[in-house]
C-alpha positions as CSV (number, residue, x, y, z in Angstrom):
1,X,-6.8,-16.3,-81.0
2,X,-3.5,-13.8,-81.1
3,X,-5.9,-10.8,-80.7
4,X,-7.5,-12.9,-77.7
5,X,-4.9,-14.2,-75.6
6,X,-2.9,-10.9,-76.1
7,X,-5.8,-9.1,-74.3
8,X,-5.7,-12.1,-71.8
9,X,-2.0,-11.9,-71.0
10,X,-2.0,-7.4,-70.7
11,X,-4.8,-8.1,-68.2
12,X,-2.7,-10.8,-66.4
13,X,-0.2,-8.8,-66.4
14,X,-1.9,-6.0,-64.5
15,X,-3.5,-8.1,-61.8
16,X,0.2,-9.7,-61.2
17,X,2.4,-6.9,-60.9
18,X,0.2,-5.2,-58.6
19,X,-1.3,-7.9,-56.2
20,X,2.1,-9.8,-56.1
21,X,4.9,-7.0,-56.8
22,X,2.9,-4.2,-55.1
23,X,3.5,-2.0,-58.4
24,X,1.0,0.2,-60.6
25,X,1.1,0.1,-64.2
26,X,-0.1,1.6,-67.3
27,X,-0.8,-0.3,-70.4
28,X,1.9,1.5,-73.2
29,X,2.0,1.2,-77.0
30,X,3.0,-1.9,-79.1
31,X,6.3,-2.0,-80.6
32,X,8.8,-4.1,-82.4
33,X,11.9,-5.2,-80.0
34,X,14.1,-3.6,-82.4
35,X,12.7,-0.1,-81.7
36,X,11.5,-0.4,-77.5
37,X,13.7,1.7,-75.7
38,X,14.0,0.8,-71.5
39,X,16.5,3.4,-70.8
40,X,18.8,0.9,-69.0
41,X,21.9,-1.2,-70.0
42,X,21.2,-4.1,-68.3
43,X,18.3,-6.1,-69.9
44,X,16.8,-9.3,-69.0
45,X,14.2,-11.7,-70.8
46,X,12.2,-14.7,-69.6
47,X,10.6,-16.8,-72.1
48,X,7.9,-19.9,-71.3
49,X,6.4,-22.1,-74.3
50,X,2.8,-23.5,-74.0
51,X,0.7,-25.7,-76.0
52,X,-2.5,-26.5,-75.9
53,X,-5.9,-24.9,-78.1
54,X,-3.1,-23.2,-79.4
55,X,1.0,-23.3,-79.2
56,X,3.3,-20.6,-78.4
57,X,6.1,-18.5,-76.3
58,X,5.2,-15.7,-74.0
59,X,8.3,-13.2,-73.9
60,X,8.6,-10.6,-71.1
61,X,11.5,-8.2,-71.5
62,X,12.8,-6.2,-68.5
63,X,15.5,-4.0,-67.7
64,X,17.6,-5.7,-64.2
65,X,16.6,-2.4,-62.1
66,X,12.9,-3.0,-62.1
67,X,13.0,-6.9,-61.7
68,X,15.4,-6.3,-58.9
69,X,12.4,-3.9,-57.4
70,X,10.4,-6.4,-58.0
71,X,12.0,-9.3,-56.3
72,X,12.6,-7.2,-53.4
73,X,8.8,-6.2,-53.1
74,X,7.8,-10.0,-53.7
75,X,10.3,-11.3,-51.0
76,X,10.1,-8.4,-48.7
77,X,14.1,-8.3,-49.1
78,X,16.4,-5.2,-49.4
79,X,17.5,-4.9,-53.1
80,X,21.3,-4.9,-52.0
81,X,20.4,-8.6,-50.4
82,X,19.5,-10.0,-53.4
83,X,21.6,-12.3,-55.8
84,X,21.2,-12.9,-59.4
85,X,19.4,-16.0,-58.5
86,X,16.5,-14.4,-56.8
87,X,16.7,-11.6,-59.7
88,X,16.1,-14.2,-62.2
89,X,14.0,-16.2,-60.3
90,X,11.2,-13.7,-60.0
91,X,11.4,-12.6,-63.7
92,X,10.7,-16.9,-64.3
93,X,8.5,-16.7,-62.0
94,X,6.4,-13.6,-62.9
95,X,6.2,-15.2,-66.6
96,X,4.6,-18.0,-65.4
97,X,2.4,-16.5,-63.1
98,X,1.2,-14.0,-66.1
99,X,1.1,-16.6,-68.8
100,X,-0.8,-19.3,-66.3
101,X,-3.2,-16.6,-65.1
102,X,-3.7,-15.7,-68.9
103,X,-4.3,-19.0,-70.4
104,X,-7.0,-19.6,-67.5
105,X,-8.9,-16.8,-68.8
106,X,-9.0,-18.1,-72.5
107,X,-11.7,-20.7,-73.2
108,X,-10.4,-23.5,-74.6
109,X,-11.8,-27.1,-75.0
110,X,-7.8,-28.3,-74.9
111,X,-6.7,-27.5,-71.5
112,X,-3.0,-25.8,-71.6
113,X,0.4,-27.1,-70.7
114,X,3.3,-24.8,-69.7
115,X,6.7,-25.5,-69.9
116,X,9.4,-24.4,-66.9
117,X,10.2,-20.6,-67.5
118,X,13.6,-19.7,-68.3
119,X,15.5,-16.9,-68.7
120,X,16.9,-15.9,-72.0
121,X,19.3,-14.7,-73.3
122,X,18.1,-11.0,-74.7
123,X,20.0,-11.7,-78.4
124,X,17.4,-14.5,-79.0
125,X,14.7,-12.0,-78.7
126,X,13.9,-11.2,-82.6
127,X,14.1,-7.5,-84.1
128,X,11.0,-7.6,-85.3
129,X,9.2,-9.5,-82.3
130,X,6.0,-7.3,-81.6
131,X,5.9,-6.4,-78.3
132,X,3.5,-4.8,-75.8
133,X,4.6,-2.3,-73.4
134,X,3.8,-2.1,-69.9
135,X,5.1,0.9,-68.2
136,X,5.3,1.1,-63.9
137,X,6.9,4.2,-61.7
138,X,9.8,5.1,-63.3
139,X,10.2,2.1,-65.8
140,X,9.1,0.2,-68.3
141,X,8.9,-4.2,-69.2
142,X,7.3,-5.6,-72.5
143,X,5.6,-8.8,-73.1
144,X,5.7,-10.5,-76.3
145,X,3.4,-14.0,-77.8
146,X,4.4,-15.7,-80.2
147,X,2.3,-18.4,-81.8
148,X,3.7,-21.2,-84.1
């Protein structure tokens, strides 16, 4: 089911970043946390728990630059207009719309429940979480599952 909704989710997140953040991406390699590099300081993490066929977290990892081009795109703001609500606030909202989207595609007798996304903070992301990458112009995010 891992294998599955992993697929699921790398396809969501495709369809999401570039119908709703108007930005191309490239499927990357899989990693542990411990060893993805973004090349930024400034690192942010949404997490969102679901249960259902099957129960779980979906972690995306991000550095604050892209999900600030991202909130910009999504709201047709100006990045220097933007607070660290609506930052935060897309990243939330992005992980929903990726793990939602994704869970739809799995079939599934149980139908899904998602919890309210919330940002984390990046220290509760484990070392040894694998994660997928997902690289865009000039950047790079991760998702990670995690299935109890």
């Amino acid at each position: 089911m891992k294998i599955r909704l992993m697929k699921a989710i790398k396809t969501s997140i495709s369809e999401v970043m570039e119908t709703m953040f108007f930005l191309p991406i490239e499927p990357g390699e899989e990693t542990l946390f411990a060893g993805f590099e973004m090349g930024a300081d400034d690192i942010l993490a949404s997490g969102l728990r679901f249960t259902g066929a099957v129960t779980g977290q979906m972690i995306l990892v991000a550095p604050r630059t892209l999900v600030a081009e991202m909130a910009a795109n999504f709201m047709g703001e100006s990045r220097e207009s933007l607070t660290d609500e609506h930052i935060c606030g897309t990243l939330t909202e992005m992980a929903n719309m990726v793990c939602g989207n994704a869970l739809g595609k799995v079939d599934s007798k149980v139908p899904f429940e998602l919890s309210i996304p919330e940002i984390m903070e990046i220290s509760k992301v484990l070392p040894d979480q694998e994660l997928a990458v997902v690289e865009t112009i000039g950047s790079k995010m991760a998702v990670g599952l995690h299935l109890e």
